[in-house]
One Martini backbone bead per residue (centre of mass of N, CA, C, O) as a GRO file, in nm:
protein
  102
    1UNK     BB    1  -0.221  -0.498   0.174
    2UNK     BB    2  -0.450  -0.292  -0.022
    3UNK     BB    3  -0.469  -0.098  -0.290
    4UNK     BB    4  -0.640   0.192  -0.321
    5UNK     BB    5  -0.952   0.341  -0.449
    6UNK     BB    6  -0.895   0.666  -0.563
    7UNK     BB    7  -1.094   0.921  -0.563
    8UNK     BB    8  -1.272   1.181  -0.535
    9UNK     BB    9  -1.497   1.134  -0.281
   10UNK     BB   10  -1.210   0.961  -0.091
   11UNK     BB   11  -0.998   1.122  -0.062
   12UNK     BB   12  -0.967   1.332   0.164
   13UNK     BB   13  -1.022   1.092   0.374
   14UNK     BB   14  -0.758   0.902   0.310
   15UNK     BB   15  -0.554   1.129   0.266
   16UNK     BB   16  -0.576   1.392   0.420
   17UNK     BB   17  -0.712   1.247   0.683
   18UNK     BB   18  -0.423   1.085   0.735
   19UNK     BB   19  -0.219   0.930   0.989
   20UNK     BB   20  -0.037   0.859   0.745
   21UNK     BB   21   0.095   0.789   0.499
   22UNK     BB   22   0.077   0.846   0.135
   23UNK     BB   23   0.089   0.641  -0.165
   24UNK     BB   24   0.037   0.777  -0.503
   25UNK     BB   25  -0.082   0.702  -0.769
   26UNK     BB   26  -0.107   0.807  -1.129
   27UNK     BB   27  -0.295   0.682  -1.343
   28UNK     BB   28  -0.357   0.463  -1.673
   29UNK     BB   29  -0.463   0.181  -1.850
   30UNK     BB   30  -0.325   0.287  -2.130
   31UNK     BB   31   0.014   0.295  -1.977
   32UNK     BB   32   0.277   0.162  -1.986
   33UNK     BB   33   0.473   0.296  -1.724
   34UNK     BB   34   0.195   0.168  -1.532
   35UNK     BB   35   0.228  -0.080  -1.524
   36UNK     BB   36   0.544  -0.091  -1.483
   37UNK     BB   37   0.444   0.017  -1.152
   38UNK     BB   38   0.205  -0.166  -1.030
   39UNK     BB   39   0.384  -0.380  -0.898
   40UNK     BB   40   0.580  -0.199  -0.726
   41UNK     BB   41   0.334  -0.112  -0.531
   42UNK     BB   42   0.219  -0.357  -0.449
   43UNK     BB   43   0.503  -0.448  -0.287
   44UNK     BB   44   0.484  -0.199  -0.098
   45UNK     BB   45   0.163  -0.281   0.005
   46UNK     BB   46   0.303  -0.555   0.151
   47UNK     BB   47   0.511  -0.458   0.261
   48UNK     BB   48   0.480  -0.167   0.420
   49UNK     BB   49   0.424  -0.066   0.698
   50UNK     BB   50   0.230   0.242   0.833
   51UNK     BB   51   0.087   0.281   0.530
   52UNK     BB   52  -0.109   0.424   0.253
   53UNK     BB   53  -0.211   0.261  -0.086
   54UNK     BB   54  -0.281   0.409  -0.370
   55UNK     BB   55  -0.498   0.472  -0.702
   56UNK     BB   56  -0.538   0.719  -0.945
   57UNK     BB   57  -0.750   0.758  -1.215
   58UNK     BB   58  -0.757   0.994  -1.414
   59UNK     BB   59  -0.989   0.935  -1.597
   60UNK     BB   60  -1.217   0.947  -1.327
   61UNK     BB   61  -0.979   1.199  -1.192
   62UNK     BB   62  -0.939   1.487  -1.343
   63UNK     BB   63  -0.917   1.683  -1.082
   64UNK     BB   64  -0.675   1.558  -0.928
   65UNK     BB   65  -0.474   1.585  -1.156
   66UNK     BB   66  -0.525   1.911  -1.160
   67UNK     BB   67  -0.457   1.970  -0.881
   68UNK     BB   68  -0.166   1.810  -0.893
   69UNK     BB   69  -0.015   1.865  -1.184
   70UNK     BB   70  -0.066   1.611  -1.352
   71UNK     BB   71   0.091   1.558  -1.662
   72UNK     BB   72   0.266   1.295  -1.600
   73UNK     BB   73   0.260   0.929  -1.640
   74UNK     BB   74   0.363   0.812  -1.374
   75UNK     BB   75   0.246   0.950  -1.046
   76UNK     BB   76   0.402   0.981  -0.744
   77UNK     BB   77   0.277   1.067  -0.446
   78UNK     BB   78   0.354   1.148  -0.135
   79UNK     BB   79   0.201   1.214   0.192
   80UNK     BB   80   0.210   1.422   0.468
   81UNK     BB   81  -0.058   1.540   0.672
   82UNK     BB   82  -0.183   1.679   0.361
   83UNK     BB   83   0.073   1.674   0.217
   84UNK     BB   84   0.336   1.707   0.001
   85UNK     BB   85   0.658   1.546  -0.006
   86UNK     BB   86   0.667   1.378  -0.245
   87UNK     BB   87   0.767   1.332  -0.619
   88UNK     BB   88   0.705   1.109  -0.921
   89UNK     BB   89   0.819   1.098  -1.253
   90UNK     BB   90   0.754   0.802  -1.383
   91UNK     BB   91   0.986   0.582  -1.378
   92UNK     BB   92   1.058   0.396  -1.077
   93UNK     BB   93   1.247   0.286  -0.813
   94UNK     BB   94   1.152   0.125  -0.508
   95UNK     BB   95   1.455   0.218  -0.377
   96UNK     BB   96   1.319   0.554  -0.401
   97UNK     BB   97   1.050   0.525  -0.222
   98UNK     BB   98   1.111   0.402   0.019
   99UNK     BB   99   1.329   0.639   0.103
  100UNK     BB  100   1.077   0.830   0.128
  101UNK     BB  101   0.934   0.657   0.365
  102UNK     BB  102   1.150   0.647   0.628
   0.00000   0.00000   0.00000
């Protein structure tokens, strides 16, 4: 599974309408905490079926960042049913976030 590109455009279809958990990165490319946990996302997304991984950079969508309250990144949130279910700021650890998947 592939990470998706989470846009201002495509979050409501993809993260609040989706059947699915969503896990969403909130990230920026010149962020350094955001670097070191790219890599674990994409194997959350590689290893976990049935929820949908994707990545809001806030520099090109700084509505999403300012709607979620994303103060610092790496801000990842899991959505369940287009709710808010759980949040993580700063550098977090693989088996924190699958623990919020199951």
């Amino acid at each position: 599974m592939n990470v998706l590109k989470i846009t201002s455009n495509n979050f409501e279809q993809e993260v609040l309408k989706c059947d699915k958990p969503v896990l969403i990165d909130f990230y920026a490319d010149w962020c350094g905490p955001c670097k070191m946990m790219s890599p674990i996302i994409d194997e959350i997304a590689e290893e976990k079926t049935g929820i949908i991984v994707g990545k809001v950079n806030i520099d090109e969508a700084q509505d999403l960042a300012v709607k979620y309250n994303v103060m610092s990144i790496p801000t990842i949130i899991i959505f369940k049913d287009g709710n808010i279910y759980k949040e993580f700021v700063g550098v977090t650890s693989k088996e924190n976030i699958l623990n919020e998947l199951n």
